[in-house]
N, C-alpha and C positions, 0 to 999 in steps of 0.2 A: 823675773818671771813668776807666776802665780800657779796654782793648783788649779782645776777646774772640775766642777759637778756639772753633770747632763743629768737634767731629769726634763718628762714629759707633762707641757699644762696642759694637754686636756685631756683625753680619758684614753689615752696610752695609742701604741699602733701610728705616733706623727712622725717616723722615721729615725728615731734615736740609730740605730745599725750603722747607717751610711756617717750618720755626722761622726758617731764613735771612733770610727774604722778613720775617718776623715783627720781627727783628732788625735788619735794614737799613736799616729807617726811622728809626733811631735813630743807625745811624752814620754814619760822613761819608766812608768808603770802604769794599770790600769787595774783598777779594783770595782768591781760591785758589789754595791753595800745595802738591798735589799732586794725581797721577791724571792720569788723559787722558779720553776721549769715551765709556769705557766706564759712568764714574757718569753716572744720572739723577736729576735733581732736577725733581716735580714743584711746582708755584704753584698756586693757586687763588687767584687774586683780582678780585674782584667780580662772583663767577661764571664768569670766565674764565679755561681754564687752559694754562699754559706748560709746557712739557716742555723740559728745558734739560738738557747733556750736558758745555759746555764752558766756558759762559759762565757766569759767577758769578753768583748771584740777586740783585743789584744788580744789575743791567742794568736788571730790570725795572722798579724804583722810580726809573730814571734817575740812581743815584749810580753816581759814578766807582768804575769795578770794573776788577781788574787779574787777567789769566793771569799768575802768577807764573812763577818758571825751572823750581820746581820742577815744573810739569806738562808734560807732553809731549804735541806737537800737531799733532792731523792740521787742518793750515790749511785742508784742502778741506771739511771735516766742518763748522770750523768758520766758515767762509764760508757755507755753504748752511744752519746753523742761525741766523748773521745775515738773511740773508732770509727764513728762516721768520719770526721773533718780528717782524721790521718789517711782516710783511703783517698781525699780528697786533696794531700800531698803537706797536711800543714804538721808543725811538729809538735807536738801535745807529750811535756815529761814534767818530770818535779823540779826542771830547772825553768822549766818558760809556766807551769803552773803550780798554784800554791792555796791552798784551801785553808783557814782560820779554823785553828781544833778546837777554839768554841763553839763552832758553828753546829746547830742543831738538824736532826736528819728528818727526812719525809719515811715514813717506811708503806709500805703497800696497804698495812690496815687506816692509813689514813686518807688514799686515794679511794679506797672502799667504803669508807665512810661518808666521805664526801658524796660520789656518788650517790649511795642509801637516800640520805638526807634530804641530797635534791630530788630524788625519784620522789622520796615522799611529800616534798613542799607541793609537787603537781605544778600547777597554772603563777603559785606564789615563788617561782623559785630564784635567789639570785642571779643563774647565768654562770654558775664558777665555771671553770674550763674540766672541774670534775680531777684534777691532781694532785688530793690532799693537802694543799696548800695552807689554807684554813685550818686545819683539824690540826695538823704542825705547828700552826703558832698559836692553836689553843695549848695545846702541849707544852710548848715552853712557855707562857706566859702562867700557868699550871707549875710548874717548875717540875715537870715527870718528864719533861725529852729525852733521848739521847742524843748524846753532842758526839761530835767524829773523836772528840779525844778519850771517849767513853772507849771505842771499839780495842783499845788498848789493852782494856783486863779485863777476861770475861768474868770475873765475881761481880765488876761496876753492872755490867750488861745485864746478867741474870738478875742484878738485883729490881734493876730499872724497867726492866722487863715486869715484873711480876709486879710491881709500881702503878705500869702502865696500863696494864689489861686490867688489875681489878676498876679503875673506869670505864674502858674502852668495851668490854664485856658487858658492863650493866648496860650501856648506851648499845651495844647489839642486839640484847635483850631485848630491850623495849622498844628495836626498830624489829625486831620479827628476825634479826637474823640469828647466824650460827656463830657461837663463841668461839675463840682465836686460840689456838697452843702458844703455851709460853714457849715451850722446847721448840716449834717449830722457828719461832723468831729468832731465836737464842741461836740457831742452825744456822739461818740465813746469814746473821751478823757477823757470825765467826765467820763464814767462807766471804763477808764482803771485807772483814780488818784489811789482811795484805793488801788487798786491791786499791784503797783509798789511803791508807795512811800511808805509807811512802810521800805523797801530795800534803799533807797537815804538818801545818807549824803556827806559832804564833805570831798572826798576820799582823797583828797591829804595832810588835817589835817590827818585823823588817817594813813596814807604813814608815816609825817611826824613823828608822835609820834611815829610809829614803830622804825623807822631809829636812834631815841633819845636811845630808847629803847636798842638799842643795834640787834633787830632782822633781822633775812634773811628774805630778802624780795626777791623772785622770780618776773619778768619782763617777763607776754609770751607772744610773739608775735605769730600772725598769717600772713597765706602766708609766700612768699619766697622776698630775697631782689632784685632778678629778672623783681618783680613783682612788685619794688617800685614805686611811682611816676615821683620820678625823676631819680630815674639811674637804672629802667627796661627797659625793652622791648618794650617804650615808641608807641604808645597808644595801646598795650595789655597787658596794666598793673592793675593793683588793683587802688583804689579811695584815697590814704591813702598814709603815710610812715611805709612801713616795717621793714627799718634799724633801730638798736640799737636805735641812734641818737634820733629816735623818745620814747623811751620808758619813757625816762624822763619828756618830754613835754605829753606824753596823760596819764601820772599817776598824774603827778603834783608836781613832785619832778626835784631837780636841775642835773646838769650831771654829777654831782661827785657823786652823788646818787648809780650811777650803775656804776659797779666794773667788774665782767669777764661776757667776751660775747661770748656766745657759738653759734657755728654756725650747726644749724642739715643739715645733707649733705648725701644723699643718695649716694652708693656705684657705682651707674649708674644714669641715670638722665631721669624725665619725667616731662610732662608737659599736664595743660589741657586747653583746649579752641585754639582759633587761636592765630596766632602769629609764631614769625622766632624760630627756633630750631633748629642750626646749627648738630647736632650728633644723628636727629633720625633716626631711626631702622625701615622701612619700609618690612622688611622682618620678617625669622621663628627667627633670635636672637630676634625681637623687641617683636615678640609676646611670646617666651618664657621667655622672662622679666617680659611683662605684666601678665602671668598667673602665673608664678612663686611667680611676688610681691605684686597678686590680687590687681590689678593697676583701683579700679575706684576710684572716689569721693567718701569720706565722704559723704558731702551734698546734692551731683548732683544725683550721682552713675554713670557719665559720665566717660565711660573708657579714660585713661590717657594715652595719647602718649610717648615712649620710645625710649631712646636712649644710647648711652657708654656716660660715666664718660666726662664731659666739664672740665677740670682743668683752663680751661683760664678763665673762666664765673667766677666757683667757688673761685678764686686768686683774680681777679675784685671782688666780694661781700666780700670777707674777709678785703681787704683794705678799699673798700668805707665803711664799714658796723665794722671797727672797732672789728672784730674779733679775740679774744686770742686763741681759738681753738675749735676745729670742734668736734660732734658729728657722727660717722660714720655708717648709718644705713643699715638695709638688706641687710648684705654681704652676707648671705645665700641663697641668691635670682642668686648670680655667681654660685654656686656651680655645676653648671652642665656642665661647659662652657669649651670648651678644649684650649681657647683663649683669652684673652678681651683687649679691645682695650680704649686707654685715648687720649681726645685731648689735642695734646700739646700748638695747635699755630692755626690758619687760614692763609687762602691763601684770597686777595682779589686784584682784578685786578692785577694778578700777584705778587704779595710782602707779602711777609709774617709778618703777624701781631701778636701781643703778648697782646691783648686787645679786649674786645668784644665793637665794635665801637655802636656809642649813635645814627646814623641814621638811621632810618627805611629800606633806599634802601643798605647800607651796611650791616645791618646786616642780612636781608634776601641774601642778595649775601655772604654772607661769606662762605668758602669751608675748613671743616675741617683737620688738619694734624693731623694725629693718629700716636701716640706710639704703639706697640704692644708687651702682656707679657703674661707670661705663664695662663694658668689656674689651678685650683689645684684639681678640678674632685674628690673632696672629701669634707665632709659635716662638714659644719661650724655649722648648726644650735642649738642653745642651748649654744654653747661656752661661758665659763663665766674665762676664762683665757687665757694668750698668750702661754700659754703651749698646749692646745686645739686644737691650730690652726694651719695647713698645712703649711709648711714651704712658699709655694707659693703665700701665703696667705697673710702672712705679709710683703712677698717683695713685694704685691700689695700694700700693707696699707702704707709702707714706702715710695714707689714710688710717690705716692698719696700725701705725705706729705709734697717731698720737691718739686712736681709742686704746689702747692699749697700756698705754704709756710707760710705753720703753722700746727702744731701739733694734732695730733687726743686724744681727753682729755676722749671720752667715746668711745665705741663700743660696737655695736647691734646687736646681732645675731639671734633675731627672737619679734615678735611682745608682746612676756612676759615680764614682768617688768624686772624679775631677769634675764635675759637672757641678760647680760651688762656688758663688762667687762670695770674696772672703770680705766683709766691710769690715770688721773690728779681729784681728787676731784675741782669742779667752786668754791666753797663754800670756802674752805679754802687756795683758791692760792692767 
């Protein structure tokens, strides 16, 4: 049996939630190992659905799930989404959760900054979800955060504190705002220690013991590898590494660690916030995408822009992002379609490219070249076999597999767990 990392190739929102949840019943831990509260994962199970931000989709199936270091956390966010899911019957303790006391916090002057920032970019602004996200991992990349195993002793705290604002302060300054008390923070911190620590230990010891163990350890990422830092849609990207690559480094385990990496890939492609999106759907197809594949945020509830199937994007995150094969989600969401259309390639100053280029003025200039293939005008929804499925259907999925080149290991036909038909078990390839 092997280990397995979920992360998403294209610019996040391709249904990581359900394959997760789908997933976690098979392993014997499940860790995410970057992002913060800005991803959503939704659940559907048993008619019941979860909406989860911080906490790994093991929580809900009751395996031990760990916030790794590599995420960064706003403890209050994730405090009050533990009260949600237990009103909603799942059990949330320091025995089924476990938080990395590396892990660095989001505190509220960085949601506030965020904000600021984007008020002030105007017309030029990335699209963050406004959750300090950003501003967090400027912090710790800064080396001023604090980490949960800070909340420990408040001498660390005060000291890190007073650290942090002589930055955080100049930069309010010169946004026109009002400067931050140390004491006030220093306040907040002490009455959040009991509440979070109880949950902190050192995740990448019991990582490690599990791996001894013999156990499957599940890797979820959040977002899409679109949305990496370094080989997205550079600067409307996420604050973080999405790729695989990264799953090792924010759990705290080595890279032999993680074994198959499955890539969740929607059937069509959408995207939220600004930024270049070479194949959207300004018309009645984009919008009967969106209503078909009820296309807002998880988090935001910001409806999500639509477009046909990228395979050049998709081929690009499979190589950078070390992908054995793809998760293929809401192909049910075609089914109505007398046509659909894949990019095969881009046109850019005339010459056709086979690569989705890394600078911002080419990639907003890039001019899609579309394939075009049948539709199959009949209902995939529920499919839980390749017998199920419209002959047209699977010359889609084929076709898909070898622009892409790699192999479709799951398929999704509707937002239910079982609604999955299984080609390749991650776990035991």
């Amino acid at each position: 049996m092997t280990n397995v990392a979920v992360v998403g190739a294209q610019w996040g929102d391709e249904g990581k939630g359900k394959v997760v949840d789908w997933l976690s019943e098979r392993a014997d831990v499940v860790v995410r190992f970057q992002g913060g509260h800005n991803a959503g994962h939704t659940l559907v199970i048993d008619g019941q659905t979860y909406k989860l931000s911080l906490l790994p989709s093991g929580t809900v199936r009751g395996k031990p799930s760990i916030i790794g270091n590599g995420v960064v956390i706003d403890a209050w966010a994730l405090l009050e989404e533990i009260e949600r899911v237990k009103a909603q019957g799942v059990r949330v303790n320091p025995e089924v959760l476990y938080i990395a006391d590396n892990a660095c916090l989001i505190l509220p002057l960085h949601r506030n900054l965020d904000l600021a920032r984007e008020e002030a970019a105007g017309s030029k602004k990335i699209g963050t979800t406004g959750r300090g996200i950003g501003p967090a991992y400027e912090d710790k990349v800064a080396r001023r955060a604090i980490r949960v195993c800070d909340l420990k002793d408040p001498e660390t705290v005060a000291f890190k504190v007073e650290r942090l604002l002589s930055h955080h302060n100049a930069l309010l300054r010169g946004l026109g705002q009002p400067e931050l008390s140390g004491d006030d923070i220093v306040s907040d911190l002490t009455d959040l220690a009991p509440k979070i620590l109880p949950y902190a230990i050192a995740a990448w010891e019991k990582l490690d013991d599990a791996r001894r163990e013999g156990q499957r350890i599940l890797f979820e990422g959040a977002q899409g590898t679109m949305l990496d830092l370094d080989h997205g849609t550079y600067p409307y990207v996420t604050s973080s590494n999405t790729v695989a690559g990264q799953a090792a480094v924010g759990a705290g385990l080595g890279p032999a660690a993680v074994g198959y990496v499955l890539g969740i890939t929607k059937s069509y492609t959408t995207r939220v916030g600004s930024g270049p999106f070479p194949t959207e759907l300004e018309d009645e197809v984009g919008k009967t995408l969106g209503e078909r594949g009820r296309e807002f945020g998880t988090v935001t509830g910001r409806q999500r822009r639509c477009g046909w199937f990228d395979a050049v994007m998709v081929r690009q995150a499979i190589k950078v992002g070390g992908i054995t094969g793809i998760a293929l989600t809401k192909l049910d969401v075609l089914d109505t379609l007398e046509e659909l259309k894949v990019c095969v390639a881009y046109e850019l100053n005339g010459e056709r490219v086979s690569r989705f280029p890394s600078s911002m003025a080419d990639q907003a200039a890039v001019v899609p070249i579309f394939e075009t293939l049948d539709g199959w005008r009949q209902s995939t929804q529920g499919a839980r076999s390749w017998a199920d499925l419209p002959a047209e259907a699977i010359k889609y999925i084929r076709r898909v597999e070898e622009l892409i080149e790699a192999p479709v290991a799951l398929l999704s036909t509707s937002p239910e767990r079982e609604d999955t038909i299984m080609v390749r078990d991650p776990f035991a390839d």
